[in-house]
C-alpha positions as a printed Julia matrix, in Angstrom:
99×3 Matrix{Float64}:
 -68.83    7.06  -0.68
 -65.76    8.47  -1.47
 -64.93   10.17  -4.91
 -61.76    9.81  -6.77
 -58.6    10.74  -4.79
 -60.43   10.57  -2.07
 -60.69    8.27   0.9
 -62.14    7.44   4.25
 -58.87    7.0    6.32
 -58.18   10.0    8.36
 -55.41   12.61   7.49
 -52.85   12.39   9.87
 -50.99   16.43   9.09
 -48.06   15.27  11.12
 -44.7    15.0    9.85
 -43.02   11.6    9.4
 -40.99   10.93  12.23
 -36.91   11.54  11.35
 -35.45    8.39  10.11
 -32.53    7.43  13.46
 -29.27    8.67  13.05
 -26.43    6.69  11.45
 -23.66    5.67  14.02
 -20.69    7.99  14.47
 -18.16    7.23  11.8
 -15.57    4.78  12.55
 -11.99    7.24  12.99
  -9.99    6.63   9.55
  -7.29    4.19   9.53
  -4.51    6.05   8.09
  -3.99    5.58   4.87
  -0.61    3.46   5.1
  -2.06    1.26   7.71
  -4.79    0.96   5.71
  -2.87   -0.35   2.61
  -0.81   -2.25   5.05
  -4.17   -4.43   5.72
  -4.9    -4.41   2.31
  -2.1    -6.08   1.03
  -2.07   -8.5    4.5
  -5.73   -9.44   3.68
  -4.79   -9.77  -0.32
  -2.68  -13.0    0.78
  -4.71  -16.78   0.12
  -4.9   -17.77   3.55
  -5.05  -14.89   5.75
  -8.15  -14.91   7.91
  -7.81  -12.42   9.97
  -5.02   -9.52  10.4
  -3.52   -6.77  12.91
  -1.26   -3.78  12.39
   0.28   -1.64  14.95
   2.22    1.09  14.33
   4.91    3.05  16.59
   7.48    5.8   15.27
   9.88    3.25  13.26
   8.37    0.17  14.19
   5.31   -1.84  12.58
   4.33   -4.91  13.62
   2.12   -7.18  11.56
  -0.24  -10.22  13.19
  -1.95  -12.58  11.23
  -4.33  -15.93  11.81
  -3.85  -18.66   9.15
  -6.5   -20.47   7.51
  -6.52  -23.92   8.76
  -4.62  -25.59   5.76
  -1.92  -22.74   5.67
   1.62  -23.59   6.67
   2.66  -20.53   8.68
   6.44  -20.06   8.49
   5.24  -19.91   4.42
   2.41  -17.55   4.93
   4.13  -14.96   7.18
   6.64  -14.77   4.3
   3.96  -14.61   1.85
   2.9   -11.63   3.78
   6.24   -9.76   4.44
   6.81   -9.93   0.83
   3.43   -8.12  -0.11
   4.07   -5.44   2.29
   7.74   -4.4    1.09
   6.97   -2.22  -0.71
   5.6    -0.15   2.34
   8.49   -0.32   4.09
  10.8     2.8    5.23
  14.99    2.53   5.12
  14.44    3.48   8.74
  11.86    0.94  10.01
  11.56   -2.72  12.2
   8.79   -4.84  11.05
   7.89   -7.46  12.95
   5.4   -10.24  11.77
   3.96  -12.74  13.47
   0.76  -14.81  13.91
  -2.61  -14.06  15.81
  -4.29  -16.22  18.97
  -6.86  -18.2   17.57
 -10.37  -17.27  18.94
């Protein structure tokens, strides 16, 4: 019988096995484009959003939620992202395939 802090189960010396490695980091949006889709996503009715981004051009895609009138969402959207924009730069805004 075994005393106290004692026990019958075997003592296994090995070390625990390393936990898996986390996946590689995601590369960082930078951190314009990031606000961009921060503001884009702020906006009721946004579902999903795009940004691309080309020396003094940006281009903004969005997909409506289904009770959203687009013409007034995309302007909802180009006014929260104003702010963002350069004296130099086209934006372009538009709306997203649906899935």
């Amino acid at each position: 019988m075994p005393g106290y802090g004692e026990s019958n189960l075997p003592m296994n010396d090995a070390p625990a096995p390393a936990p898996p490695a986390p996946p590689a980091p995601v590369a960082a949006l930078p951190p314009r484009i990031r606000r961009t889709l921060e503001l884009v996503y702020g906006v009721e009715g946004v579902t999903a959003a795009r940004v691309w981004h080309w020396p003094g051009r940006v281009s903004v895609g969005v997909r409506p939620a289904m009770l959203s009138a687009q013409s007034e969402l995309l302007r909802r959207v180009e006014h929260a992202v104003s702010g963002l924009r350069e004296p130099d730069e086209t934006w372009d805004f538009g709306l997203l395939d649906s899935d």
